[in-house]
C-alpha positions in Angstrom: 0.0 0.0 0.0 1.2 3.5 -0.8 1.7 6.6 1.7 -0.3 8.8 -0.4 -3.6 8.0 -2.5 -2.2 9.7 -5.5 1.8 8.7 -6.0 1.6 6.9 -9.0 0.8 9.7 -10.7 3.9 11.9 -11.5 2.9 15.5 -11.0 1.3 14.4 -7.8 4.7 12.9 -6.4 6.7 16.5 -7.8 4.1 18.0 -6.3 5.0 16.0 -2.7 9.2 16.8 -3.8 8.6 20.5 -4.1 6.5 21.2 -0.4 9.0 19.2 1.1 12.1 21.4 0.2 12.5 24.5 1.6 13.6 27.7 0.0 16.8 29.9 0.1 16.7 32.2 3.0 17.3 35.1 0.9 14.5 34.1 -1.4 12.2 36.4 0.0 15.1 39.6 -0.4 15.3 38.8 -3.9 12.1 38.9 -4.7 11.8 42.0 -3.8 14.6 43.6 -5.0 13.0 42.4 -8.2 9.8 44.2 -7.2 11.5 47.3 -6.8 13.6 47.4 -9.9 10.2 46.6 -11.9 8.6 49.6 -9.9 11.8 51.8 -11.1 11.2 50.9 -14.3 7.8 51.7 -14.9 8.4 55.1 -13.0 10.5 55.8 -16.3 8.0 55.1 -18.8 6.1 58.1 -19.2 3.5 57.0 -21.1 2.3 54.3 -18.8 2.2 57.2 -15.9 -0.1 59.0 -18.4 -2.1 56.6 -19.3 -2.8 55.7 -15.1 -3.3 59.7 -14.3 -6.0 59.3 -17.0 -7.5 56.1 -15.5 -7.7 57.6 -12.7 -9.2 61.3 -13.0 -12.8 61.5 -14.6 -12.0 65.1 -16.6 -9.2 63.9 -18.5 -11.0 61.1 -19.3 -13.7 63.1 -21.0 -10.9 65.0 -22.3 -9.4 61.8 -24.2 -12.5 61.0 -25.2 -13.9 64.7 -26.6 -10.3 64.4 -28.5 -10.6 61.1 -29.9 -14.0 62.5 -31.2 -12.7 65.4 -32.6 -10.2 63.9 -34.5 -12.5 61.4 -36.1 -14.7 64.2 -37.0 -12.4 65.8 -39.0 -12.6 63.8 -42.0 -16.2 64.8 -42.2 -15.7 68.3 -40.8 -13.1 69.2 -44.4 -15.4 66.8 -46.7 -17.9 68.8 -46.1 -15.8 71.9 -46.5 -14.6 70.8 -49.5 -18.3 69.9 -51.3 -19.1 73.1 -50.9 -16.4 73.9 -53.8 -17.2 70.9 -56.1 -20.0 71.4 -58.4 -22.0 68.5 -59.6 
C-alpha cells in the first residue's frame, strides 16, 4: 500500500518533492529587489504614468475622449468643406 492516494501519478509525487524542500533564505530579499527594480522601471516610462493619471481622473477622461472624437470628425468636418467647392 502507498503513503499517499495519489503517488503513481507523477505531478502528484513532484508536487510532494517541491513542499518538502525548503527555500533559500534570501529568497524572499530577492524577490523583492525584483519588485522594486520593476517599480523603477515603470516610473521611467512616461506614457504608462499618463495613461494611469487618465484612469484615474474622470475630466481627463472626457478630455481623451472629446479628443478622440474630434479627430475622427475631422474627416467629415473638411469633406464637407470641401463639397461646398465641387459642383455636380
Amino acid at each position: 500500500m502507498t503513503d499517499t492516494p495519489y503517488e503513481d501519478e507523477p505531478y502528484e509525487r513532484w508536487l510532494v518533492e517541491c513542499r518538502e524542500v525548503t527555500p533559500p533564505a534570501t529568497l524572499a530579499v530577492q524577490i523583492m529587489c525584483q519588485v522594486a527594480e520593476l517599480d523603477r522601471q515603470r516610473q521611467d516610462i512616461w506614457w504608462l504614468r499618463l495613461f494611469q493619471r487618465i484612469e484615474y481622473s474622470r475630466a481627463a477622461r472626457w478630455a481623451v475622449c472629446g479628443g478622440a472624437l474630434a479627430v475622427g470628425g475631422l474627416p467629415f468636418v473638411i469633406l464637407a468643406h470641401v463639397a461646398q467647392f465641387v459642383t455636380f
